[in-house]
N, C-alpha and C positions, 0 to 999 in steps of 0.2 A: 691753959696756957697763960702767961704770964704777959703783961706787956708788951718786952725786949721782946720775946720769944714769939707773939703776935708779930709785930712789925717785922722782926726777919724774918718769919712766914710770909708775909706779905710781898715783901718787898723782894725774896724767893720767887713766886710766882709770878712775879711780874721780870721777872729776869728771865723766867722760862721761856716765856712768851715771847721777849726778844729777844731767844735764841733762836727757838721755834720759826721763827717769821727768816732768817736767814738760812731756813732749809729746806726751804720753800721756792719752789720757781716761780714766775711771775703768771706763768700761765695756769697752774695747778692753786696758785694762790686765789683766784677769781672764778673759777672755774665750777660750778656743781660738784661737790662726789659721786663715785660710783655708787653709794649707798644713799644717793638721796638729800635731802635736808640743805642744811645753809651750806655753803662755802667757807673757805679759810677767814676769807674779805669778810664774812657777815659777821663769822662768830668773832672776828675781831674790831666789828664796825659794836657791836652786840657788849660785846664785856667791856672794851672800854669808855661807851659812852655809859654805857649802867655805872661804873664803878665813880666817872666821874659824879653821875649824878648821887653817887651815895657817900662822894666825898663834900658834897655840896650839902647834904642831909647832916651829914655830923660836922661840920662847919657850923651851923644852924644853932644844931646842938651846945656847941662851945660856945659859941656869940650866944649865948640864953633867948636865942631867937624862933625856938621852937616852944611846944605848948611844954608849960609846967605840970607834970600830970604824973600819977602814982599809977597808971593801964602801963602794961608792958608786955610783951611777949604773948601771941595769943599761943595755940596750942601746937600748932606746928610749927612756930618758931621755937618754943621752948626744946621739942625734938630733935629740930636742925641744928642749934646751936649746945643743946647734950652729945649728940653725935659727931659736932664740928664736921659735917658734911650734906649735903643735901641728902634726901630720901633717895634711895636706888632704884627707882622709877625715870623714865623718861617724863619731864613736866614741858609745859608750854609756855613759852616766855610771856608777862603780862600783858594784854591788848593793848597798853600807853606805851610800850616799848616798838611795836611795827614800825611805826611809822619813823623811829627812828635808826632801824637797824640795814643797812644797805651795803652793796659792796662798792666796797673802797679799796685805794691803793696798800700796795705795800708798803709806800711812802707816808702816807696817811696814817698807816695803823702805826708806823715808828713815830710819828710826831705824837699822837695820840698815846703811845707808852711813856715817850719823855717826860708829856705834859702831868701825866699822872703821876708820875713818879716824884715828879718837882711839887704837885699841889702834897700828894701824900707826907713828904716829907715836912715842907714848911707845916703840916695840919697835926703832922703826929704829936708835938710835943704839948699842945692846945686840948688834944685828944685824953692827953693821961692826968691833965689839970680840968676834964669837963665835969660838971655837976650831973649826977646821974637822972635828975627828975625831970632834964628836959629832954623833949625827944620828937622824932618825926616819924608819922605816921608809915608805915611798909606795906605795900598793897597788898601781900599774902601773910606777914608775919607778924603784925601788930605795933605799937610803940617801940621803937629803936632810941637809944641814949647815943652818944660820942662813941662812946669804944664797942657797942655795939652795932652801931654799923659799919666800924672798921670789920670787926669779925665777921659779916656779911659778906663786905668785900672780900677777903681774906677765902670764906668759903665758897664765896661765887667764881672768883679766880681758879681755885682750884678744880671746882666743876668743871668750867670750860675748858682748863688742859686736859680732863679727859676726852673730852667729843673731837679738841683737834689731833689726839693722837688717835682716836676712833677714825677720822678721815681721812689722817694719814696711813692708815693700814689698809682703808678702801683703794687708796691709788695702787697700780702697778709699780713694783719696785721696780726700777732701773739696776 
């Protein structure tokens, strides 16, 4: 995928998301599913502090603020990112992520789309001018450059609209 075609991917899913979240009632939104696992709240307390924190990674990256180094991609990153999706496995979020991941409002997770959307946007063009040899380290997938952890984001985004339509298919239809 190219660029342009990265970013409107991107900026795609994150439109989802704030469609997603106005089809949502307030009380189904904070609520456990029937199937278990995080709530609506988490998985969007969940992607969008991760995404922020990976827009803050490739900022890093741009500003030549990250290590200068030729390591890239360990071996399951290079998978995820040939595949452009995560492994079809259910995985477990990284243990530095808990402590950040809680339920919040619906009004929270819209602030919390805006916010990204605005950092995304002011970052993207920084992003397709970054030097590829600097990079910050990914707790499972090795050296990430600028536009690589865009793509991250991009495929973590998309992850997560599967598990919220997975939750929404746990509720009771109305």
């Amino acid at each position: 995928m190219n660029a342009a075609d990265e970013h409107k991917a991107l900026i795609a899913a994150l439109d989802s998301y704030r469609s997603h979240i106005d089809e949502i009632s307030d009380e189904e939104f904070t609520q456990t599913p029937p199937i278990g696992g995080w709530s609506y709240a988490e998985v969007y307390s969940h992607i969008m502090q991760a995404s922020l924190g990976s827009s803050i990674a490739a900022e890093k990256c741009c500003n030549k603020t990250g290590v200068n180094t030729t390591k890239g991609l360990n071996f399951r990153g290079m998978l995820m990112f040939l595949m452009g999706r995560f492994p079809p496995v259910k995985l477990k979020a990284p243990d530095a992520l808990d402590g950040i991941t809680k339920k919040i409002s619906k009004e929270e997770a819209r602030n919390l789309i805006i916010r990204l959307r605005k950092r995304l946007d002011e970052l993207w063009p920084k992003v397709h001018d970054a030097a590829e040899c600097y990079k910050i380290r990914h707790p499972r997938l090795g050296m990430l450059n600028a536009r690589q952890w865009m793509k991250f984001t991009r495929i973590h985004l998309q992850h997560h609209l599967k598990q919220i339509n997975r939750i929404n298919k746990s509720f009771p239809q109305g």
